[in-house]
C-alpha positions as CSV (number, residue, x, y, z in Angstrom):
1,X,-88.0,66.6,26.5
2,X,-91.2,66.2,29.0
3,X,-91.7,62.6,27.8
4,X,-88.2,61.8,28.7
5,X,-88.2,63.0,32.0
6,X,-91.5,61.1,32.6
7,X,-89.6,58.1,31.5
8,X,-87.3,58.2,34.2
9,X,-89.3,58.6,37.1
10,X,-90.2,55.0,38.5
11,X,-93.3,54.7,40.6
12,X,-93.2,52.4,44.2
13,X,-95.8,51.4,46.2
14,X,-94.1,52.2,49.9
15,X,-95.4,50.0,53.2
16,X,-94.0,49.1,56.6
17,X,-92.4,45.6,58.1
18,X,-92.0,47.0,61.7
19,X,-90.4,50.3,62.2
20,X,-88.6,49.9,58.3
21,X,-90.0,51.2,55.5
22,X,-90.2,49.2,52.0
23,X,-91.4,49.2,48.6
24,X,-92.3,47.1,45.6
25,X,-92.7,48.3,41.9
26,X,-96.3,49.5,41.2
27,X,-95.9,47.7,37.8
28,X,-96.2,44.4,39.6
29,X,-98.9,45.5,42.5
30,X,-102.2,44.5,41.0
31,X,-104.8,45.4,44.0
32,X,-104.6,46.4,48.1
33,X,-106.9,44.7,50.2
34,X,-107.7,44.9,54.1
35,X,-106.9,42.0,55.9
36,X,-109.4,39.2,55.4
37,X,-109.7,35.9,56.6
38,X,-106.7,33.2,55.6
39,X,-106.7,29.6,55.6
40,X,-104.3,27.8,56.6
41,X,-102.5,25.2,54.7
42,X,-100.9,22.2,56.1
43,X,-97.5,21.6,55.8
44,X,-96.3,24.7,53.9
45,X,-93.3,26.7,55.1
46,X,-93.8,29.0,58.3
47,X,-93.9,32.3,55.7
48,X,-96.8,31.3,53.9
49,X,-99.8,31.9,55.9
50,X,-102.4,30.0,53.7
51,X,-105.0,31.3,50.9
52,X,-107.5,34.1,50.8
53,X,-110.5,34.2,49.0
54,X,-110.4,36.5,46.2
55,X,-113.5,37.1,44.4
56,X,-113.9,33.2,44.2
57,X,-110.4,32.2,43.2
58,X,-107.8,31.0,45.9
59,X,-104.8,33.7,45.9
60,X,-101.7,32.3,48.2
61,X,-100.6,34.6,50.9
62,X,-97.4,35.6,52.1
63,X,-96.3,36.8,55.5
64,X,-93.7,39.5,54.4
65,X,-91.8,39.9,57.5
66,X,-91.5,35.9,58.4
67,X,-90.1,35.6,54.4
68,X,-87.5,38.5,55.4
69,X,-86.3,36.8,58.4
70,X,-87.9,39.0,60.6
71,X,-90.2,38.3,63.7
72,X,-93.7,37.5,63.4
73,X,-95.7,40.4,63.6
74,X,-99.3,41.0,65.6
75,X,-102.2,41.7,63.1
76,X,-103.2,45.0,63.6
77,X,-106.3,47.2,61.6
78,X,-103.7,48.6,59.2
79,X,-102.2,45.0,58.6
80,X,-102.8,44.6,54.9
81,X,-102.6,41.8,51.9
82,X,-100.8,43.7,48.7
83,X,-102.0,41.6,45.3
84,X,-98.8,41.2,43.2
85,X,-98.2,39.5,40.2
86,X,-94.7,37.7,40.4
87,X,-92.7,36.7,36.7
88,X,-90.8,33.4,36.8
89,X,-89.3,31.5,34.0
90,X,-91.8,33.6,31.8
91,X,-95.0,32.8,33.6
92,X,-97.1,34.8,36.2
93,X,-98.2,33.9,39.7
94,X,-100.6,35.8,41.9
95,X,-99.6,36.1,45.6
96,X,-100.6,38.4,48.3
97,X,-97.6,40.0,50.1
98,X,-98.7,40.4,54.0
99,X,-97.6,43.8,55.2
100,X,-98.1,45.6,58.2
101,X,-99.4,48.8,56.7
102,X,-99.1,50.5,53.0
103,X,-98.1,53.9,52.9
104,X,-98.2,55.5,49.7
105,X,-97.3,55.6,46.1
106,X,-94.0,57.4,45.9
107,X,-91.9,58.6,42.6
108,X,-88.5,57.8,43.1
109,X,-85.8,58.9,39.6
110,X,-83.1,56.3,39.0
111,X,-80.5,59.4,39.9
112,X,-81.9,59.2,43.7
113,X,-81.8,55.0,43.6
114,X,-78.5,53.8,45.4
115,X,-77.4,50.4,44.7
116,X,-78.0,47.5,47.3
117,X,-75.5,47.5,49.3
118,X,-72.9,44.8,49.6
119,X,-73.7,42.7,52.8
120,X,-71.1,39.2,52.3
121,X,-71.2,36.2,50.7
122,X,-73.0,35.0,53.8
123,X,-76.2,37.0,52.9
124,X,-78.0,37.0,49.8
125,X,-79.1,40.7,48.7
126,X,-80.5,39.9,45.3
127,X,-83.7,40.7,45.9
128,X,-83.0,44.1,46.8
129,X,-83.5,46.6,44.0
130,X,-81.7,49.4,45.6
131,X,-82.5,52.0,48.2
132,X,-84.3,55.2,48.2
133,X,-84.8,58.0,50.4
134,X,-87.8,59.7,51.8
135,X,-88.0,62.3,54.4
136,X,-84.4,61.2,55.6
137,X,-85.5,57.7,55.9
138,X,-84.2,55.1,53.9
139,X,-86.8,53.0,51.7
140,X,-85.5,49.5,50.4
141,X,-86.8,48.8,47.4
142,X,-87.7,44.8,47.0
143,X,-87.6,43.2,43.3
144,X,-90.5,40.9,44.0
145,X,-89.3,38.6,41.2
146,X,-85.9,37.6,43.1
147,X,-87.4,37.4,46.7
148,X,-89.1,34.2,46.4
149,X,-87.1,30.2,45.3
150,X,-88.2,28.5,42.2
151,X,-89.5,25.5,44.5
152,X,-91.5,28.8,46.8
153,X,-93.2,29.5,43.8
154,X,-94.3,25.8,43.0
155,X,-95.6,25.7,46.6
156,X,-97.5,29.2,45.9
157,X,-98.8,27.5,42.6
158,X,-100.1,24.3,44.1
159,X,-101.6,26.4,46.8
160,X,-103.6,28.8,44.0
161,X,-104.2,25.6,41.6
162,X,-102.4,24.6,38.2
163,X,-101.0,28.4,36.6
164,X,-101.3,30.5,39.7
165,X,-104.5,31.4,38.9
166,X,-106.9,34.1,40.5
167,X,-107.6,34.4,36.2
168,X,-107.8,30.4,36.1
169,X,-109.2,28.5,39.9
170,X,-112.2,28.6,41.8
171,X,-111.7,28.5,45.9
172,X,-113.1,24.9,45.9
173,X,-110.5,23.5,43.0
174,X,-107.7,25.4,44.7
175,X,-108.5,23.7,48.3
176,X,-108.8,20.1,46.3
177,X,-105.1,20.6,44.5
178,X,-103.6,22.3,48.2
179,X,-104.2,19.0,49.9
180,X,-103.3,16.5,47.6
């Protein structure tokens, strides 16, 4: 009876895109690092702030708030880079998600999850898990998966090298493959 209740109890890793409050699945949150320096890569879309150096291997970074339609954001000390690892047509990319602070890990049960809600055709929503609520504040729960194009994550792969690789491409190989 424990063991089922444990089932049902789905752990989020929570941060903060301006005064709302978000959270992504800790099943696809590899690592969370301070902000660090980011190159910059030509002639990528606005959202994608460049590459970061992760223990030799170039790791695409996302600006969270610019991919959510929301304005760009000042880098503060508790801007940070979450390392997720995003599933597409069966293969895995490595991205880091720019956020303007992480919060906590926070146990939500599917019985407190509401559904998305229903915003129009005009809006697409399907990246949105559902919605939570902590301390009277709602959390929206992101399905990293859904959030980014398939063409987004070609970009993100040429960007990392062939595989999306922090497992696969050193920094040098990863700059080579960025600019051709």
């Amino acid at each position: 009876m424990v063991d089922e209740a444990l089932e049902d109890i789905n752990q989020f890793l929570t941060f903060t895109l301006g005064k709302e409050i978000f959270a992504l699945d800790i099943g696809t949150v590899r690592e969370v690092l301070e902000l660090t320096s980011i190159t910059k890569i030509p002639r990528t879309p606005p959202f994608m702030r460049g590459v970061i150096n992760l223990r030799g291997h170039a790791v695409p970074v996302v600006d969270m708030r610019l991919k959510l339609g929301m304005s760009k954001g000042e880098d503060t000390v508790d801007t940070c880079i979450i390392i997720v690892e995003i599933e597409f047509e069966g293969e895995f990319t490595v991205m880091g998600a720019l956020v303007d602070s992480v919060r906590e890990v926070f146990e939500m049960t599917p019985d407190t999850i509401e559904p998305a809600p229903k915003m129009g055709a005009a809006i697409n929503a399907e990246y949105i898990k559902g919605m939570g609520r902590q301390s009277g504040q709602f959390i929206i729960i992101i399905d990293i998966n859904k959030i980014f194009s398939a063409e987004e994550l070609a970009i993100a792969k040429n960007m990392s090298g062939v595989g999306g690789g922090v497992d696969q491409l050193p920094v040098e190989d990863a700059a080579a493959a960025a600019s051709v």
